[in-house]
Structure formats: structure tokens, C-alpha cells
C-alpha positions as CSV (number, residue, x, y, z in Angstrom):
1,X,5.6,4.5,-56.0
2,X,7.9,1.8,-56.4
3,X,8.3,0.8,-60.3
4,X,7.6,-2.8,-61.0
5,X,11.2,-2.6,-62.5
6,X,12.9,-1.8,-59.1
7,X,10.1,-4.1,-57.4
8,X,11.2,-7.5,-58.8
9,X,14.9,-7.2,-59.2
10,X,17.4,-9.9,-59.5
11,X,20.3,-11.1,-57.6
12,X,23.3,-12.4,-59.9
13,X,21.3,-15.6,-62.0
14,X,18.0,-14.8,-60.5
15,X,15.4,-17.0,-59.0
16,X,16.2,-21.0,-59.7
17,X,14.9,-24.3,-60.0
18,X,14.7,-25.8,-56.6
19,X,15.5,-29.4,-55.5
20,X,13.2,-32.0,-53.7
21,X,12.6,-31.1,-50.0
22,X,11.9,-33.3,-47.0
23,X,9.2,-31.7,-45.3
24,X,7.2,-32.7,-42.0
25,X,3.9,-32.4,-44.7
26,X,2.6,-35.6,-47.7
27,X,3.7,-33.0,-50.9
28,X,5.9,-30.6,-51.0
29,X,5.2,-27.6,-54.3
30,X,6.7,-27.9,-57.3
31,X,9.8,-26.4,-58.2
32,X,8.0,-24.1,-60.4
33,X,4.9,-23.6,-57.7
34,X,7.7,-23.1,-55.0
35,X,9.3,-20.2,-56.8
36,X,6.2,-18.7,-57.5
37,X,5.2,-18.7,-54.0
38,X,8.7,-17.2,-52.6
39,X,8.5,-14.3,-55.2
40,X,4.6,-13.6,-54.1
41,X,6.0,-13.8,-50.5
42,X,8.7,-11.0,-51.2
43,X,6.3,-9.0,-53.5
44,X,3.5,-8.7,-50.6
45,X,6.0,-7.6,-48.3
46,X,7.0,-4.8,-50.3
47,X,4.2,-3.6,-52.0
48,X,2.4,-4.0,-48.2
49,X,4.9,-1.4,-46.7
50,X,6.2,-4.0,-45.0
51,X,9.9,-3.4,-46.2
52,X,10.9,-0.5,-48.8
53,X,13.5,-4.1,-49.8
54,X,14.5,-7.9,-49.0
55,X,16.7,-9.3,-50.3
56,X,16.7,-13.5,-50.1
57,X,19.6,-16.5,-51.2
58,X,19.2,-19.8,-50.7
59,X,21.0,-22.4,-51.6
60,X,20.7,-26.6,-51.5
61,X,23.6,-28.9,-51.7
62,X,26.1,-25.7,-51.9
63,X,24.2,-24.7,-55.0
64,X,22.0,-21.1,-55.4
65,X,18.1,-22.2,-55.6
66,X,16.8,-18.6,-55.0
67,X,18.4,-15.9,-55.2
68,X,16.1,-12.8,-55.7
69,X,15.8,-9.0,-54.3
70,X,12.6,-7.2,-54.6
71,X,12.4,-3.2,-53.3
72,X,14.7,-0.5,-53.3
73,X,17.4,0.2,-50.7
74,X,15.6,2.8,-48.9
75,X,12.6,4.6,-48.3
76,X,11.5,7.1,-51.1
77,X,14.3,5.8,-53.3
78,X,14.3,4.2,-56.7
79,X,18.2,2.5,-56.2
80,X,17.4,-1.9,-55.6
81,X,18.9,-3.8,-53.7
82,X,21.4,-5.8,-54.6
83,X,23.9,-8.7,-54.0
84,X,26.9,-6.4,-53.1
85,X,25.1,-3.9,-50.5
86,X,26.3,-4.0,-47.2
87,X,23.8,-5.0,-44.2
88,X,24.5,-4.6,-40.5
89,X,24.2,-8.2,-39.6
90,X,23.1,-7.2,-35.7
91,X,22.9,-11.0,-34.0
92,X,23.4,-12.9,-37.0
93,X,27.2,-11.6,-35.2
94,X,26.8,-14.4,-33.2
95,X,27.1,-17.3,-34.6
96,X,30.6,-15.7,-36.2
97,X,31.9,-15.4,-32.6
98,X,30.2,-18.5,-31.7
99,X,32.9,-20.0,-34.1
100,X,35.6,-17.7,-33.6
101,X,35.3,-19.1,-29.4
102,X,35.0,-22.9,-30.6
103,X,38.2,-22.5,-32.3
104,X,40.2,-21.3,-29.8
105,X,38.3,-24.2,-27.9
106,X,39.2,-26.6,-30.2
107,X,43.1,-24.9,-29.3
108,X,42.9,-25.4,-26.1
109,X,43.1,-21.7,-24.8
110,X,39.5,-22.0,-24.0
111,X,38.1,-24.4,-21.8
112,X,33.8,-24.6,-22.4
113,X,33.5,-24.9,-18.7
114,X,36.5,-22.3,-17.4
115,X,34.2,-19.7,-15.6
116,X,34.6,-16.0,-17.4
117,X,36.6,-14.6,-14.7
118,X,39.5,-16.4,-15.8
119,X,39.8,-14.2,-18.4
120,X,37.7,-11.3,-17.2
121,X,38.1,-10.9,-13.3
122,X,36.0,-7.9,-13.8
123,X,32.8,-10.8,-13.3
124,X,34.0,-11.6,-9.8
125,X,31.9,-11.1,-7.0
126,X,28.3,-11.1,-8.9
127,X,25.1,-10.3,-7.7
128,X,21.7,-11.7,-8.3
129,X,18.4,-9.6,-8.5
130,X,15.4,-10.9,-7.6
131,X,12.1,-10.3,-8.9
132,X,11.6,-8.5,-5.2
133,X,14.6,-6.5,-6.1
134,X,16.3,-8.2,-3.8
135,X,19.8,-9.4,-4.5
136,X,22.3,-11.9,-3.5
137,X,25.6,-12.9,-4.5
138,X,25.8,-15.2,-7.2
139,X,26.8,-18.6,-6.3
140,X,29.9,-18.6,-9.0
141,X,30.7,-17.0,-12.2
142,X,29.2,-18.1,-15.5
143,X,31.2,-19.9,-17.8
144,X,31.7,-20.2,-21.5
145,X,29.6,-22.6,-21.9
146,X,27.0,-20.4,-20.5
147,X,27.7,-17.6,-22.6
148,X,27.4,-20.1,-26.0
149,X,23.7,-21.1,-24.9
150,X,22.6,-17.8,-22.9
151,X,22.3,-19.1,-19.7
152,X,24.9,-16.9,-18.2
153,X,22.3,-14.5,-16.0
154,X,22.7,-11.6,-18.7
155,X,20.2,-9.6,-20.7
156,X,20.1,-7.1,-22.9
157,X,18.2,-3.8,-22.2
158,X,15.8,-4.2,-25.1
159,X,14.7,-7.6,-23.5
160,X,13.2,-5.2,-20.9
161,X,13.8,-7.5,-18.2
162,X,12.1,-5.7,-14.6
163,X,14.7,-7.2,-12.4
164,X,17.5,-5.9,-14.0
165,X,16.5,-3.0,-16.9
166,X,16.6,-0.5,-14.6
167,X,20.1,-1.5,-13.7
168,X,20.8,-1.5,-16.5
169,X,20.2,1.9,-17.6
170,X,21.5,3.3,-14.8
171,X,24.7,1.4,-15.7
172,X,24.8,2.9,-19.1
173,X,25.4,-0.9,-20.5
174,X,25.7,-0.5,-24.3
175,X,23.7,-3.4,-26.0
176,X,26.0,-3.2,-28.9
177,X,23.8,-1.4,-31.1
178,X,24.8,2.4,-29.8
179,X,27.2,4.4,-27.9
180,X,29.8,4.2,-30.9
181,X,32.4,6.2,-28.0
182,X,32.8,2.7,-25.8
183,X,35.7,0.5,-25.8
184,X,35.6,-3.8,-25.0
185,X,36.9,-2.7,-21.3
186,X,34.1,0.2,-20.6
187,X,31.9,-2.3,-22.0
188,X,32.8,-5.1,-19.9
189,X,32.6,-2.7,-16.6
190,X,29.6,-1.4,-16.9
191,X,27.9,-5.0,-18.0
192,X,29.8,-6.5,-14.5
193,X,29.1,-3.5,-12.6
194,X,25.0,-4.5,-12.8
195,X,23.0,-7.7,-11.3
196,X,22.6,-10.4,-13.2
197,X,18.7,-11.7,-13.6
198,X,19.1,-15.5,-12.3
199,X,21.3,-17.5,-10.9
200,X,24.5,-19.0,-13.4
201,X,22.8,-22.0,-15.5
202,X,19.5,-21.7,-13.9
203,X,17.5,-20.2,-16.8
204,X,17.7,-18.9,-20.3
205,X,17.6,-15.6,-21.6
206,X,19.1,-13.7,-24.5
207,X,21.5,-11.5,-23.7
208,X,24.8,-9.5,-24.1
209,X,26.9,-13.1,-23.4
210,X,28.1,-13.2,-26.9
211,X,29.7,-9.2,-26.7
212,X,31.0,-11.2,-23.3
213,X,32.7,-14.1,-25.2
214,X,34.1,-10.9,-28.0
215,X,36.3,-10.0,-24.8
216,X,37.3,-13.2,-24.1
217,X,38.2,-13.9,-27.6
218,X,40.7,-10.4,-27.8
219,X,42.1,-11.0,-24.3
220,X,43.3,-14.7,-25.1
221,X,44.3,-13.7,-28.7
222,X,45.7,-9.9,-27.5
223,X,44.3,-8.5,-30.8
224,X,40.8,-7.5,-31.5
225,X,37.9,-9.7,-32.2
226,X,37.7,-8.9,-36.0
227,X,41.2,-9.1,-36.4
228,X,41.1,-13.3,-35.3
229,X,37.6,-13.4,-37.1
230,X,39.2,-12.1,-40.5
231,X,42.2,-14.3,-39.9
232,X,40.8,-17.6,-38.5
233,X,37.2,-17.7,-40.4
234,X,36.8,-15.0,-42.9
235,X,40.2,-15.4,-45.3
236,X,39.5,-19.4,-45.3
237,X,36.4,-18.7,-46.9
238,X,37.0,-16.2,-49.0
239,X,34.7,-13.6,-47.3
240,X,36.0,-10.3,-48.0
241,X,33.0,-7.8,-47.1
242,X,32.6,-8.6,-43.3
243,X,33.7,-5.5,-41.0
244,X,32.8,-4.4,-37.7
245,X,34.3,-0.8,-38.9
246,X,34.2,0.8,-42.3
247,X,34.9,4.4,-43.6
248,X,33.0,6.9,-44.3
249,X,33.9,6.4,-47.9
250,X,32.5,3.1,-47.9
251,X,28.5,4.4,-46.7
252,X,27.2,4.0,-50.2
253,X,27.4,0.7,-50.0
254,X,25.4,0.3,-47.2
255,X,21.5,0.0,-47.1
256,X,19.9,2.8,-45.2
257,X,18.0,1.5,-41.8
258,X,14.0,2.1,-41.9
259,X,11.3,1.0,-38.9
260,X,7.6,0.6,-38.9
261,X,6.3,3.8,-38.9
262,X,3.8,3.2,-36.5
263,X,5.0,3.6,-33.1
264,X,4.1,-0.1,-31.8
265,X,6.8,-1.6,-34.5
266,X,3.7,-3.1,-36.1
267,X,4.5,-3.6,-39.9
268,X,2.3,-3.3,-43.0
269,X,2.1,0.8,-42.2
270,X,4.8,1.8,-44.1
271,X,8.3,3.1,-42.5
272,X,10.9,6.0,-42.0
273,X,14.3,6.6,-42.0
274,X,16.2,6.0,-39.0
275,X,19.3,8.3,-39.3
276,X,20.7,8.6,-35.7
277,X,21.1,7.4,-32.6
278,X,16.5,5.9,-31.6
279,X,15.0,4.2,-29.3
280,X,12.5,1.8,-31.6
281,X,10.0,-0.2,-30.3
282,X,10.9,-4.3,-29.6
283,X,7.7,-5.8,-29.9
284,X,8.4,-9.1,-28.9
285,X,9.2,-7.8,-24.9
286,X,7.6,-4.2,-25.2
287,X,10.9,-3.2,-25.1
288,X,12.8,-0.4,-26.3
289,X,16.2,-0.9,-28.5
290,X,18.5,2.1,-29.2
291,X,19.5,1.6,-32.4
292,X,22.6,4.0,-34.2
293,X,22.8,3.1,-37.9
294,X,26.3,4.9,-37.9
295,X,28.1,2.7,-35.2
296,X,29.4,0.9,-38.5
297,X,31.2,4.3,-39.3
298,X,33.2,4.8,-35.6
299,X,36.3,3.2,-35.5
300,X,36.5,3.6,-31.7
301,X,33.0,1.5,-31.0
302,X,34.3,-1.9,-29.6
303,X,33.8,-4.9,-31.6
304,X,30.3,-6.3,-30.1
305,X,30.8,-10.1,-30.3
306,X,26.6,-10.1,-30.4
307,X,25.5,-7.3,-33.1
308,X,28.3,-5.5,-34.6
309,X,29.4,-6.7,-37.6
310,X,28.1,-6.1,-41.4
311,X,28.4,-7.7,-44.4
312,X,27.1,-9.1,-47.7
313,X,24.2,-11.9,-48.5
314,X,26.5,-14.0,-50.2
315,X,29.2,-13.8,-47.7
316,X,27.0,-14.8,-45.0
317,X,25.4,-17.6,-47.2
318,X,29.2,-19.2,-47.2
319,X,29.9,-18.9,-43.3
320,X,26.0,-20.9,-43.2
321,X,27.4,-23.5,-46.2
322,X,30.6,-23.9,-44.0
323,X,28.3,-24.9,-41.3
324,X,26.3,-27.4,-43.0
325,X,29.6,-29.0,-44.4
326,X,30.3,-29.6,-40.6
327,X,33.3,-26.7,-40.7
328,X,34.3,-27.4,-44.0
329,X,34.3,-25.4,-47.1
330,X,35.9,-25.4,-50.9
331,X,38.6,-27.3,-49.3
332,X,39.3,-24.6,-46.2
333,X,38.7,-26.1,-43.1
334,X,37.4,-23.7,-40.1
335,X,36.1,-26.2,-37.3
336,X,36.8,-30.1,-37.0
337,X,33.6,-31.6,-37.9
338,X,32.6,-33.2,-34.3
339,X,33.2,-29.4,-32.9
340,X,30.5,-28.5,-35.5
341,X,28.2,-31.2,-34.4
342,X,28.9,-30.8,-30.6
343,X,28.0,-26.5,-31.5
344,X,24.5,-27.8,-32.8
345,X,22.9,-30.3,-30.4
346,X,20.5,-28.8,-28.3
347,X,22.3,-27.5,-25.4
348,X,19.8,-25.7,-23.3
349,X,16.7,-28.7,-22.6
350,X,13.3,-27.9,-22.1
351,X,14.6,-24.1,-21.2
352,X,11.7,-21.5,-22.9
353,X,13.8,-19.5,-25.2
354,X,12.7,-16.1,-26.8
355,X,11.5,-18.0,-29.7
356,X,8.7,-19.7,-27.7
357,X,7.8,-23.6,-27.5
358,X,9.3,-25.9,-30.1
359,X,12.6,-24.1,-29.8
360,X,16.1,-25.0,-28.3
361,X,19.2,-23.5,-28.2
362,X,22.4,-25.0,-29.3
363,X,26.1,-23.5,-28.6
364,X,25.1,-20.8,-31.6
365,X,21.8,-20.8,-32.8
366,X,18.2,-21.2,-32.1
367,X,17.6,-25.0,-32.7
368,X,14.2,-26.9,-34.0
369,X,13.3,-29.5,-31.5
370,X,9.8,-29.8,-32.3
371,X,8.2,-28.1,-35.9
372,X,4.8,-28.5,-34.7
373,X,5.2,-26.7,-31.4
374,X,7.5,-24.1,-33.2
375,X,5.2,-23.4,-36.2
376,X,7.5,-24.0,-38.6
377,X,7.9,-26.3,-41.5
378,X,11.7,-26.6,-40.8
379,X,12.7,-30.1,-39.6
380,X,14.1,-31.3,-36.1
381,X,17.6,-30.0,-35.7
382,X,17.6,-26.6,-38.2
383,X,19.2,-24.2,-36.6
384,X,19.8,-20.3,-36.5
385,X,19.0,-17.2,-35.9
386,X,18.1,-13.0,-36.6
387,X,19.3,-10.3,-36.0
388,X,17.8,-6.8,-35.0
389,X,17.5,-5.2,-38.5
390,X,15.6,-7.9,-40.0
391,X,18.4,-10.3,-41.0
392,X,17.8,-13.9,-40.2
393,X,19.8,-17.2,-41.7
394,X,19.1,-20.9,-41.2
395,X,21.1,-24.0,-41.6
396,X,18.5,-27.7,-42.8
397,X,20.6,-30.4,-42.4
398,X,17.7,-32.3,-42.9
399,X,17.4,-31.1,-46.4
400,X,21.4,-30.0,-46.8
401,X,19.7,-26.1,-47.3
402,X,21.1,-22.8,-46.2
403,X,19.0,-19.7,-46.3
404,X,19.9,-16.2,-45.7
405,X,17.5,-13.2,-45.6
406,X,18.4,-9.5,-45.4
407,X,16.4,-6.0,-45.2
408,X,17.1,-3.4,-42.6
409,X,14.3,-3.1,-41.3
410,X,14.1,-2.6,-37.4
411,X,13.1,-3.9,-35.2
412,X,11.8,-7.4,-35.9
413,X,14.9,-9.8,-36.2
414,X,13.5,-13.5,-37.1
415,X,10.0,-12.2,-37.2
416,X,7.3,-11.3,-39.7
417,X,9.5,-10.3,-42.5
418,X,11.8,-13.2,-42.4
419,X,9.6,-16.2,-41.2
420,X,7.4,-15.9,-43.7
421,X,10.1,-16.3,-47.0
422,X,11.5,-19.3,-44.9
423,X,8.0,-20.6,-44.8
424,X,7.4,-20.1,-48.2
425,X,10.5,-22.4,-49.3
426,X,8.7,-24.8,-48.0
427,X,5.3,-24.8,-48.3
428,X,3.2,-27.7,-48.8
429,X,0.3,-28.4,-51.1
């Protein structure tokens, strides 16, 4: 039994007041009611099994307006969470190598429409898989651009595509997320060595693209891809916790992985520990992801560009503030500020992406185009994303907001543990 201690714990100052907010709705809550309704939100999710602990920051105008933890770190345990734990970050990753690849745009050692086998030749001579099972050659290779926006032909085995999972599997590709033994080039071969599930540009679908543009990254720069990230993004802002790789000595800090318990990855029916190397249910594609919560702890796992880094909640909140200052932060700069708003236009059209209607897809993120459709109370031109153990972030222009949420809690990503504390900040009378 959780104590109501551990249950409502605070991160640094604690919940704040909040600001005015634009919403799509006539009258936004309170300050006061809005508060109240984010710390019901994270209580329900808790003491519903949901979580064993989320952890939430938010700021407005570069200034904390939540900042609140409820739960424990992990199932069965009485530690909280709190604002220095470590969190595997999963695909929140790629909106750091999103940034990391626009620099080097911005350099000139990248070109958005160079196709990847000018830097990978190992993507020559593609093949397409039909849904017959078919296959024909591609008709060129994907470029960066298509790698930004997921339009590249990839996937990802827990997408559980039918024209190419099996391929997939039989190719022993590595979503990131396991096989701690496989280096960038192994990666990279096996990925090229299976049919892609549309034709270059044709089609959206969310995919390994981003672990793709980690390769690029270390064979333009000829060091790895957290070395430039560190270098070019990290020290500017002062982050100091983000790692794709940290010792063994440095486990404690990091908060234990849980699932649903029931098999179907619904939530609500409590959890367990995920200690090794699982294949957990991905509910969204009745998928399967294989998940290794120790991947973090191998020094010879390859940097995934798409889901390998970890880091803390207030370290991430400053890459989101960086953002939303159009590359800019405390006076480091990390992007010009037309690269930022060329990164965060819709990129992708009317393309269905995996976050259903009212969603695009910018060169990062997931982008709002239309709150109705979408569901969501965040205005037209929000923007960002989740990641496999329950992290999610999101950057409001709109209402100059920044929002990070973190449990690790598999496998759900932007979904029913994150939405609803987004939702909750801006609730409506």
C-alpha cells in the first residue's frame, strides 16, 4: 500500500500557480481549479494501478507552473520519484537527433534532400514489399528529409507491419530497444538487408528512420552520435544527465521499468517488473515490443538515434524550452531560429500518422493540425511526441508552454498515462 506520504510527493517548489491559457474552449479553470485537477489526474493514475509513479513539469514563459511527482519508483517499493531519477527517454530520442541532423544541416554537411546512400551505401539497391508479398525495387533511396518526417519506407517491428514484420524478424533488425551486443554498422545491415513497406515518400509510417539519421550523424561527424549530441546540444544548455550509456554504478538512479500486468497492455490492473530482455504487448498495432531495461548498462549497444537515450525531467524540459525559444536558450544558441520554424511546419500533409486524424508530422514531432479531429485541447501547431516507456513532452507555442511527463511504464508512449495530465492542464469549465 502506497502511503499517502510517498503518494503526493513534490518535485523541487512543488505544484505552482499557473498562468492564463488560450484554449480552443469559452473558460479556461482557475489557476487554483487547474492545479487541483492536474494533482487528481496523477493521483487516479496511481492509486488506479495505472502507474506505481509519474512524474510531471511544466513550465509557461520559461517559468515552472507544475512541477509534481506522485508514486514510488517501482512496484512494491516505498522510495518516490523524484526530479533527479533517471528515465530511459525511448522516442522522446528523436527530437534530440532531429536537432543534432538540422545542425549539421544548418553546416552544410547535410543536404535535407541528399538521398541516405550518400552517406550509407549500404541502402542501395532497395526493395519494396507489397501487401501480396510481392516485391520490387524501389524507385530511389530515401532521403533525409524522409527520415525527419517518417516517410522513408521503414518500420519498426513493434509496428507489426504484415508486409514487412516477418522480414523483419528474420533479419534480426534491432528496434533500438534490445540486443545491447549490436553496433551502428550491424544495425544498419540488417535494417538495409530487409524490404521496405512502400515506396520512398509515398506514405507515412513510424519507423527505425531516426536510428537511420544516428548513422548518418557519426559517419559525417566520425565520432559517435552522443559524443556531437553532448558537444553540439547538451553542454549549450547545460544538460548534464543525458547518456545513451551509463555504468553499472550509476543504476540507482534509474527508475525500474513496470508493464500492465494484464497481458493485453490494458492499464488500471496493476503491473510487474520488467527485469530482462520481453516482448510486451503494443496495443496501439497489436504488436509485440522487446523491451531490455538494461540496454542503458552495455557500453557496446549502438547509440539508437530513435530510443536510446535517458535522462532527467528537468533536462528534457530545457531541450523543449530551447525549442519554444526557436533554438535559443539562456543566451546559448543551438539552431538559427528559421531552422527551428522550418523543423515544425507540418511536413507530411494529409498523410494518417500513428496518432490518428487531426495529427501531422513536422521534421521532429507529432504536430496539431486540427484539435477537434485530434481530441485534444492543444492548439494548431503544438508539437511532440512519446516514447515507449511512458514518456511524452509537448511544445504550445500558442500558449509559450512546455510540458514534460515521465513514468516507465511500458508500453503506452503518448497514451493513456500521458494524454490525460496534458489534458488536464488544460481543461475547460
Amino acid at each position: 500500500m502506497i502511503s499517502r506520504r510517498l503518494l503526493l510527493g513534490l518535485l523541487g517548489a512543488g505544484a505552482l500557480t499557473l498562468g492564463g491559457l488560450s484554449a480552443p474552449a469559452t473558460r479556461a479553470l482557475s489557476p487554483d481549479a487547474r492545479t487541483a485537477k492536474l494533482d487528481e489526474t496523477l493521483r487516479s493514475l496511481v492509486e488506479g494501478r495505472s502507474t506505481p509513479g509519474v512524474a510531471v513539469l511544466i513550465l509557461q514563459d520559461g517559468n515552472p507552473v507544475y512541477r509534481r511527482s506522485m508514486g514510488v519508483r517501482e512496484a512494491g517499493g516505498t522510495t518516490p520519484i523524484g526530479e533527479n531519477d533517471m528515465f530511459r527517454l525511448a522516442s522522446m530520442t528523436k527530437a534530440v537527433t532531429s536537432v543534432a541532423t538540422m545542425i549539421l544541416v544548418e553546416e552544410g554537411k547535410i543536404g535535407l534532400d541528399d538521398p541516405v546512400t550518400r552517406f550509407l551505401p549500404e541502402f542501395a539497391n532497395l526493395r519494396v514489399r507489397g501487401a501480396d508479398g510481392a516485391e520490387t525495387a524501389a524507385t530511389r533511396p530515401p532521403t533525409v528529409r524522409e527520415l525527419l518526417t517518417h516517410t522513408a519506407g521503414l518500420s519498426y517491428n513493434f509496428i507489426n507491419n504484415p508486409q514487412v514484420v516477418n522480414a523483419y524478424r528474420e533479419a534480426r533488425v534491432t528496434d533500438g530497444l534490445d540486443q545491447p551486443d549490436v553496433t551502428t554498422a550491424e544495425a544498419m545491415r540488417r535494417l538495409a538487408s530487409a524490404p521496405l513497406g512502400y515506396q520512398p515518400g509515398t506514405s507515412w509510417q513510424y519507423s527505425l528512420a531516426t536510428d537511420v539519421l544516428g548513422a548518418v550523424i557519426e559517419k559525417v561527424t566520425g565520432g559517435s552520435l552522443g559524443s556531437f549530441i553532448t558537444e553540439r546540444i547538451a553542454k549549450p544548455l547545460r544538460i548534464e544527465s543525458w547518456v545513451f550509456y551509463a555504468p553499472e554504478t550509476a543504476r540507482d538512479r534509474f527508475v525500474p521499468v513496470t508493464r500492465p500486468e494484464q497481458g493485453t497492455g490494458q492499464l488500471g490492473t496493476g503491473y510487474v517488473p520488467v527485469k530482462a530482455t520481453e516482448g510486451v504487448p503494443y496495443p496501439a498495432t497489436k504488436g509485440t515490443a522487446n523491451l531490455d531495461p538494461n540496454r542503458v548498462f552495455s557500453q557496446a549497444a549502438y547509440n539508437s538515434g530513435g530510443a536510446g537515450m535517458s535522462g532527467t525531467i528537468g533536462d528534457y524540459a530545457r531541450f523543449a524550452q530551447m525549442l519554444l525559444n526557436e533554438g535559443e536558450l539562456d543566451g546559448a544558441r543551438v539552431l538559427r531560429a528559421e531552422t527551428v520554424r522550418q523543423m515544425t511546419q507540418n511536413a507530411t500533409g494529409s498523410m494518417p500518422t500513428l496518432r490518428g486524424p487531426g495529427w501531422g508530422h513536422n521534421l521532429c514531432c507529432g504536430l496539431v493540425t486540427d484539435p477537434t479531429a485530434a481530441k485534444t485541447q492543444l492548439p494548431v501547431g503544438s508539437y511532440g511526441w512519446g516514447g515507449i516507456y511512458g514518456t511524452q513532452f509537448w511544445v504550445d507555442p500558442t500558449n509559450r508552454v512546455v510540458g514534460v511527463v515521465m513514468t516507465q511504464t511500458a508500453v503506452i508512449g503518448s497514451g493513456p498515462i500521458a494524454n490525460p495530465v496534458r489534458e488536464a492542464f488544460y481543461a475547460v469549465d
